[in-house]
FIFI-170602 format. One record per residue (C-alpha): residue in one letter; x, y, z. Coordinates in steps of 0.05 Angstrom, whole numbers, padded with zeros to 5 digits, always signed. Layout:
AXYZ;...
REM end
This chain:
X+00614-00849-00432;X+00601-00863-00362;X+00677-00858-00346;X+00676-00788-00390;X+00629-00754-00338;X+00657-00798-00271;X+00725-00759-00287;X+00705-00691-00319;X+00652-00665-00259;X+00641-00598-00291;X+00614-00639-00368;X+00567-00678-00322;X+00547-00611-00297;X+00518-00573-00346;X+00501-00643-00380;X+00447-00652-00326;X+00426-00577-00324;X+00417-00583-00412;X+00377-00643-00405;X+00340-00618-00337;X+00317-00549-00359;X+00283-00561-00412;X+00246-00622-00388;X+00226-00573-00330;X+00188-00533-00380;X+00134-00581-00402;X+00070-00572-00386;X+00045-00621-00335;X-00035-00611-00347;X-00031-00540-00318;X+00031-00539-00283;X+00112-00540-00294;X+00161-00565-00259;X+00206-00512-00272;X+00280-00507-00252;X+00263-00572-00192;X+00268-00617-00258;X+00348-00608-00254;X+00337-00648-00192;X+00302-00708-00217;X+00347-00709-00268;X+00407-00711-00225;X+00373-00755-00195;X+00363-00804-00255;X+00444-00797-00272;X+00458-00817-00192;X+00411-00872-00195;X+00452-00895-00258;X+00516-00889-00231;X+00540-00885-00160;X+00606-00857-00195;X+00567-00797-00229;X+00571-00768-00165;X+00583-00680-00163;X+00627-00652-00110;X+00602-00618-00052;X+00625-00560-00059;X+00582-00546-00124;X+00516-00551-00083;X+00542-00506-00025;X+00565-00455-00077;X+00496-00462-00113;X+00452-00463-00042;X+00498-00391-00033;X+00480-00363-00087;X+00416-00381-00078;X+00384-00371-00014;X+00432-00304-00011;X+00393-00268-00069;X+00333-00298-00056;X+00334-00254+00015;X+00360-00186-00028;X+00296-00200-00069;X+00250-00212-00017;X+00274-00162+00039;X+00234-00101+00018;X+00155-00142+00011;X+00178-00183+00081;X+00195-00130+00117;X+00134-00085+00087;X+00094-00144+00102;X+00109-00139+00176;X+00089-00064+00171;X+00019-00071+00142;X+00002-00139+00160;X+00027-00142+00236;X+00029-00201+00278;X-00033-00226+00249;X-00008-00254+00183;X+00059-00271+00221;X+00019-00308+00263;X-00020-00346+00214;X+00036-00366+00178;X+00079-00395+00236;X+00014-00427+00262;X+00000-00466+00194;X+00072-00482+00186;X+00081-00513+00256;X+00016-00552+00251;X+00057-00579+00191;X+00122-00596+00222;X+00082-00630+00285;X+00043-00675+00233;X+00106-00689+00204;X+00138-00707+00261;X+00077-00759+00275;X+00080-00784+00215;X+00160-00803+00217;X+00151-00834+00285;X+00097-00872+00280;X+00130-00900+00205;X+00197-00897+00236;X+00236-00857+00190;X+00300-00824+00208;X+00314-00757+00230;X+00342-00738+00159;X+00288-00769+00119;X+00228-00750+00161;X+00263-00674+00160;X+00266-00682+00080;X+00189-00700+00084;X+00175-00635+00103;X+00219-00601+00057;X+00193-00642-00008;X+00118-00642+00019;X+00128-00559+00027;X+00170-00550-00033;X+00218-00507-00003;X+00295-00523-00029;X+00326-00475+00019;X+00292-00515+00077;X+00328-00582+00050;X+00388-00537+00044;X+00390-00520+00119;X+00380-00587+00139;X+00437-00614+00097;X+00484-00567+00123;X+00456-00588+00189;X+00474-00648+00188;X+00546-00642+00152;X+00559-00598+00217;X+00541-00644+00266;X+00577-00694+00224;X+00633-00655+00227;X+00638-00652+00156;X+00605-00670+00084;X+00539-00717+00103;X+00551-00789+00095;X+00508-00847+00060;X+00461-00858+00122;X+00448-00769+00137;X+00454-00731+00078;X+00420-00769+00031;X+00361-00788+00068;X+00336-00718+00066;X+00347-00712-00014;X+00305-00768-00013;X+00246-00752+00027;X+00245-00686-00006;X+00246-00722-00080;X+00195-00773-00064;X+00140-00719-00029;X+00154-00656-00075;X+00108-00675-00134;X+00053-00690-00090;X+00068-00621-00058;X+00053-00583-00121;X-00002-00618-00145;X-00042-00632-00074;X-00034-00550-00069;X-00056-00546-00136;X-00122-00593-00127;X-00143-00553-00058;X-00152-00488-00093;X-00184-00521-00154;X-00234-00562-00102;X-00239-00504-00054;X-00262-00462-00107;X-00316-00504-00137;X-00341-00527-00075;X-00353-00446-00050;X-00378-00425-00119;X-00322-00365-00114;X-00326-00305-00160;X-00259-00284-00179;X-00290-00221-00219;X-00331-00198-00157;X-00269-00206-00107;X-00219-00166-00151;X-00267-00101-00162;X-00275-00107-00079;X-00196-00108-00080;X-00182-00059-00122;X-00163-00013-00061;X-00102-00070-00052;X-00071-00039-00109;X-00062-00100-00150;X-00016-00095-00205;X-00058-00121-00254;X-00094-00053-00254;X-00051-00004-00315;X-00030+00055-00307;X-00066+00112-00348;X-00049+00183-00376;X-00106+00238-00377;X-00112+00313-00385;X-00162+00344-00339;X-00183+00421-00341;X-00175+00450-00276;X-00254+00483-00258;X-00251+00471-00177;X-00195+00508-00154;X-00227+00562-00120;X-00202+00641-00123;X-00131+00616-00088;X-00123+00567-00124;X-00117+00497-00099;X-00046+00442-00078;X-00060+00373-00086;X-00013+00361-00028;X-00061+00398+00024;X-00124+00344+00003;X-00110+00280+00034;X-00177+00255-00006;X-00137+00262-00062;X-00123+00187-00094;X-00054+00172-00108;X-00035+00206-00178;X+00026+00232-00209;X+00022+00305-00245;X+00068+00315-00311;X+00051+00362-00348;X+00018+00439-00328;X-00009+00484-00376;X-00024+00548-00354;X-00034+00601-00415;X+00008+00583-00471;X+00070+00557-00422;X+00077+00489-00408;X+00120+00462-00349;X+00126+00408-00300;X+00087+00417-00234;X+00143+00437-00175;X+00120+00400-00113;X+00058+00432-00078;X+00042+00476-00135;X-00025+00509-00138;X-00070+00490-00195;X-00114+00553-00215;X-00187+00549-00249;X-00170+00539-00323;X-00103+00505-00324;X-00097+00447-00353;X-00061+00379-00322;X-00027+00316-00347;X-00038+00260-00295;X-00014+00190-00291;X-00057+00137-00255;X-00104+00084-00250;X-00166+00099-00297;X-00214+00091-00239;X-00165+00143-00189;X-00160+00197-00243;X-00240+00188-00257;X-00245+00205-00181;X-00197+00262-00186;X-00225+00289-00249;X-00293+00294-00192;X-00255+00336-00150;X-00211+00381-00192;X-00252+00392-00260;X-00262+00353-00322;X-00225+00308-00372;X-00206+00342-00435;X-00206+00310-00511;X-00137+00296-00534;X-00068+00296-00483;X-00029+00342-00475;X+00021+00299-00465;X+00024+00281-00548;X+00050+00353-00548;X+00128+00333-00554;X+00159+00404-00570;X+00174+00435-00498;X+00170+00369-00460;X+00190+00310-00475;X+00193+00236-00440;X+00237+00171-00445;X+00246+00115-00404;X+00315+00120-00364;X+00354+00058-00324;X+00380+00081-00253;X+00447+00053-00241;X+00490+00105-00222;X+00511+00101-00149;X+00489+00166-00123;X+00414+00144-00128;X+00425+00075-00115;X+00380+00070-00049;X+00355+00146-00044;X+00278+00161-00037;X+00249+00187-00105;X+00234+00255-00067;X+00305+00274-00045;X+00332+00268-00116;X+00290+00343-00128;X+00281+00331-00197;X+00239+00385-00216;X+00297+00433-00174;X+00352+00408-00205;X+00326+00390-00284;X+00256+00416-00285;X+00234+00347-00292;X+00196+00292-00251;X+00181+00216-00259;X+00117+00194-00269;X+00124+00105-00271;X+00182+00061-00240;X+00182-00011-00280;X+00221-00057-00235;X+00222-00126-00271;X+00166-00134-00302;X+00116-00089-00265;X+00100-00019-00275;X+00075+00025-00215;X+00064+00103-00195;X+00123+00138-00177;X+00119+00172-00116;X+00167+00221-00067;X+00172+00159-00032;X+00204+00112-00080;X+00262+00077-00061;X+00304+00069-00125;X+00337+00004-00136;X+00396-00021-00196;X+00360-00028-00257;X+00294+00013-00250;X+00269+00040-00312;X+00238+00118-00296;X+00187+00137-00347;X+00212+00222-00345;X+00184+00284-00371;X+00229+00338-00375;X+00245+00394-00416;X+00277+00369-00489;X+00345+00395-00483;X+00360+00372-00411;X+00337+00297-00418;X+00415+00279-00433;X+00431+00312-00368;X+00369+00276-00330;X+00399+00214-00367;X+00475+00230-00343;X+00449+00239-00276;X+00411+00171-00258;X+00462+00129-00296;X+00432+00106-00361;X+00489+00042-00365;X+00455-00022-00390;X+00519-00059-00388;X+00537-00022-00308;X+00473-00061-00286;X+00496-00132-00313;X+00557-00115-00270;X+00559-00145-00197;X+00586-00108-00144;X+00641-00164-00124;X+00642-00118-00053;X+00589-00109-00020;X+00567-00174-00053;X+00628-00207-00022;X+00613-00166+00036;X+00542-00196+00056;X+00560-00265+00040;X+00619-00260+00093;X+00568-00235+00144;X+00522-00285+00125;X+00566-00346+00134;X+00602-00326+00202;X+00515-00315+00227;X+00500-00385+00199;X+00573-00414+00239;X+00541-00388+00305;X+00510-00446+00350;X+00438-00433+00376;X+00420-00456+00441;X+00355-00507+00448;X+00320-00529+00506;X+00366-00582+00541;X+00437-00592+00518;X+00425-00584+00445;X+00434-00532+00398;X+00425-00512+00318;X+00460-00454+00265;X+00423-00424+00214;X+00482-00455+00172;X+00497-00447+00096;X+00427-00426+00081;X+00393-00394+00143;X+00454-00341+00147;X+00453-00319+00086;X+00382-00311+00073;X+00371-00270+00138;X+00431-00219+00130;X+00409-00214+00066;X+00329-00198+00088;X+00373-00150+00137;X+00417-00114+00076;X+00360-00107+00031;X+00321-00071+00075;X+00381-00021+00097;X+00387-00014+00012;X+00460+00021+00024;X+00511+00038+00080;X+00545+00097+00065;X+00576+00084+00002;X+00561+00017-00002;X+00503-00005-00045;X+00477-00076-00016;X+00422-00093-00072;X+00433-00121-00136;X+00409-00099-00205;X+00343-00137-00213;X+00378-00174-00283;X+00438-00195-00239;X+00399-00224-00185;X+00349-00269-00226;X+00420-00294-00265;X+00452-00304-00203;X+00392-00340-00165;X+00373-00389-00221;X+00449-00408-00238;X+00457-00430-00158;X+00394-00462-00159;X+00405-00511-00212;X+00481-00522-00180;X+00451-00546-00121;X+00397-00583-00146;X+00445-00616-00197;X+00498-00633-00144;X+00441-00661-00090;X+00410-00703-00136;X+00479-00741-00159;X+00490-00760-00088;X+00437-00781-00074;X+00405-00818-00140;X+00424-00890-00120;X+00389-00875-00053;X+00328-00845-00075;X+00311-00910-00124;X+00320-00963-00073;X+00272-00933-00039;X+00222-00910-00082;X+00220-00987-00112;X+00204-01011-00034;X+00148-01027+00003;X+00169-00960+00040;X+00163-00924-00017;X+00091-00909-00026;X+00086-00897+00053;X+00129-00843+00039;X+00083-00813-00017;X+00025-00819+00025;X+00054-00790+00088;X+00078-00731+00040;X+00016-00719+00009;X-00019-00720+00074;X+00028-00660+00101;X+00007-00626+00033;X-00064-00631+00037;X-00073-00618+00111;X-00026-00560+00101;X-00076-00542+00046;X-00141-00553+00070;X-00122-00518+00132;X-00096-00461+00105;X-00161-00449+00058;X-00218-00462+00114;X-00181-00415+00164;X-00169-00366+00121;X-00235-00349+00068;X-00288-00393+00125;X-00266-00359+00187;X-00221-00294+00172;X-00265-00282+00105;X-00196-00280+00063;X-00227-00273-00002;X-00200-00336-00038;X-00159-00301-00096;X-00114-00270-00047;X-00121-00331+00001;X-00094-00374-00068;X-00032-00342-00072;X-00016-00324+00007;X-00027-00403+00004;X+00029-00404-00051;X+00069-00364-00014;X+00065-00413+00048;X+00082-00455-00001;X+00133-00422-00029;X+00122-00452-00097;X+00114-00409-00174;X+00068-00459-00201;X+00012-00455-00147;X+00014-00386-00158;X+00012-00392-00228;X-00045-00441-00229;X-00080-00387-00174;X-00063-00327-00219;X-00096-00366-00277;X-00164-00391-00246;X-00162-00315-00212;X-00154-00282-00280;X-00107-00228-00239;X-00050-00206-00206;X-00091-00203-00139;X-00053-00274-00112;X+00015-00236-00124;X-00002-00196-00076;X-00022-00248-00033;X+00036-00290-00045;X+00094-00228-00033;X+00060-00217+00035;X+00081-00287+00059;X+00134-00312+00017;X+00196-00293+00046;X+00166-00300+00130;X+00146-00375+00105;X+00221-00390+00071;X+00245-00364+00133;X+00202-00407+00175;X+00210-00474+00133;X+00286-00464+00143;X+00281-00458+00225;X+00226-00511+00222;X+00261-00567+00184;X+00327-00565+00230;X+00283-00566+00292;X+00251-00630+00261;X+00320-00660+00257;X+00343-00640+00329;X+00290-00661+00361;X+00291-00735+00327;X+00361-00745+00333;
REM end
């Protein structure tokens, strides 16, 4: 058997992603180890064999893959992040992650690891695989080639050996940090409601207009007015979609979408709620969820599309994924949104015609502009980077990707060319060149990775990565809820997102009871990848 898979690299493949996948779905007490269990297993076949070894080029392919739609995902909430959150979050982040690499670099010294393994320390004790990624490809460049026996497995290793300890020190922070400051999830989600959590629904009432006055009154002139979508006027026995800045008069009646608590405060200002919707009343207007995939609203703000103009007709929710939110003018419209729409019954087919409507065009890939990025992305990563001194480091395989990536994602299209992926295509894409890289890594590096674990090095190496995880932690959690009064639901998952790790924020979403540590963990998720990546190669550079 063992000769099967030595000679047939493509069987031992998908034979370690069968057995891995699954195993990475059992429940651990309250955490998974998801898709990282392709690893260990690779790393079990490697340890077996020296022969059951995968070739190089299936982990470069898979890191590809990877860190490249990992930046078209993440673009749009880094970038937004910026916006919002300044230099102050930026800050943060780069502080706590620096702490991190300086402790790590103490801690290799002064237990005199290698460059490789102390880099893969930080990697495994941070849980961030494009990080290990970056400083692979790191060091098969300054090797001038693939990484030999004594480089490119040492990180593997140091990442294997710390990365449990770096989900489940996380893990038991938040689960101390919380019992030990008696936190009330309930209280800090009703004073975060203004966040706009997704965890709050969207809602569908009909309100009787009574406050207009005698001119009548445009819910575009009121900036009090909370964010709400109108779909449905009836004024007299007609009943048509709102055109933008129309003027509600006393006695119409309105069909607005929003949160229950935004339309009770509208309802305040405009009139009163009515019994029964006048949205159940089908006959003129109708509604159905539509996919966008046709390339002429690929990338174009909800607004400019003039719905109502062109089809009497205007969108009222955007799912993307599996979140719904409140259209808006604003909207930027990405492959594979679903539009709730209400339009007039016999022009829904055009409405339909127009955005695209094609199931099977958004499982399609856009070999171009895909092809496109990736180009741009691995000539970025070729380019040298100056240090202080003589020395200098790329962004390599996975830095160059993931930041033209950030950089397309944010531009959405050029012209004719439509950068983002349908949201279907990307998850396929990203998971498939994760567990190619993890699969190939942890072949070559398997024999490696047991010879030291079973050494008197080996539970150094634990504690020094479990000590970069808990100061990491611990840090992270008194700065932000004891001195910047972060409440601790959204500090949970901004510490997952530092992290860069589902689980934590799975575990933080569960003891929360909300979608409040999303938020959290979107804001500094893709400015901590980045980070991690720049962080671990400096690590490297300045040991070697």
């Amino acid at each position: 058997m063992r000769t099967v898979l030595a000679s047939s690299p493509l069987l031992l493949l998908f034979l370690i992603a069968a057995i891995g996948y699954p195993l990475g779905r059992l429940r651990l007490g309250r955490t998974q180890l998801g898709v990282s269990a392709v690893l260990f297993t690779g790393l079990a076949f490697g340890a077996a064999d020296p022969a059951l070894r995968l070739p190089d080029t299936v982990a470069q392919l898979g890191l590809v893959l990877f860190v490249y739609t990992v930046g078209l995902a993440s673009g749009p909430a880094f970038f937004d992040a910026l916006r919002r959150k300044g230099l102050g979050t930026a800050a943060l982040v780069a502080g706590l992650l620096l702490g991190a690499a300086s402790l790590t670099v103490l801690l290799g010294r002064w237990l005199g690891l290698s460059a490789g393994l102390t880099a893969g320390l930080f990697t495994g004790a941070l849980t961030n695989t494009p990080a290990l990624a970056a400083v692979l490809d790191y060091l098969a460049h300054a090797a001038g080639g693939a990484p030999d026996l004594a480089t490119g497995e040492a990180p593997v290793v140091g990442y294997s050996i710390a990365y449990p300890g770096g989900v489940l020190g996380m893990i038991a922070a938040i689960a101390v940090a919380q019992r030990l400051w008696r936190v009330d999830y309930a209280a800090e989600a009703r004073a975060l409601r203004a966040l706009g959590a997704t965890a709050v629904p969207l809602v569908s009432r009909t309100l009787r207009v009574t406050r207009a006055g005698p001119d009548g009154r445009s819910l575009a002139d009121d900036a009090r007015v909370p964010p709400v979508r109108l779909a449905r006027l009836q004024r007299g026995a007609r009943i048509t979609v709102p055109i933008p800045g129309e003027r509600l008069r006393d006695g119409d009646l309105v069909s607005v979408v929003g949160t229950a608590e935004d339309l009770e405060a509208l309802a305040a200002m405009l009139g009163e709620p009515v019994a029964g919707a006048l949205a159940d009343d089908r006959t003129v207007l109708d509604f159905r969820r539509i996919f966008v995939s046709h390339p002429r609203v690929l990338a174009r703000r909800l607004g400019d599309l003039l719905m109502e103009v062109r089809f009497g007709a205007t969108v009222t929710r955007v799912r993307r994924g599996d979140q719904d939110f409140l259209a808006s003018d604003e909207t930027i419209l990405q492959p594979g949104d679903r539009l709730r729409v209400v339009a007039p019954r016999k022009r829904l087919a055009e409405v339909a015609e127009f955005l695209g409507d094609s199931y099977r065009h958004l499982s399609e890939v856009d070999i171009l502009t895909f092809s496109l990025g990736l180009v741009a992305g691995l000539a970025l990563g070729l380019l040298p980077i100056p240090l202080p001194g003589d020395g200098a480091f790329r962004l390599g395989v996975a830095g160059g990707p993931l930041l033209v990536a950030l950089l397309l994602s944010a531009l959405d299209r050029t012209g004719p060319l439509v950068w983002n992926l349908p949201y279907g295509a990307n998850l396929t894409l990203r998971q498939f060149g994760l567990v190619l890289f993890l699969a190939a890594i942890g072949t070559r590096a398997g024999g490696a990775f047991l010879g030291t674990l079973t050494s008197r090095g080996g539970l150094a190496l634990l504690g020094a990565g479990a000590a970069i995880t808990l100061a990491t932690a611990l840090a992270t959690l008194w700065i932000g809820h004891r001195i910047l009064r972060v409440p601790l639901s959204l500090l949970s998952g901004m510490l997952a997102g530092l992290q860069t790790n589902p689980a934590v924020l799975g575990f933080a979403s569960e003891q929360s009871r909300s979608d409040v540590p999303t938020i959290g963990y979107a804001t500094v998720y893709p400015l901590a990848t980045v980070l991690k990546i720049l962080l671990a190669q400096l690590i490297v550079a300045l040991l070697t």
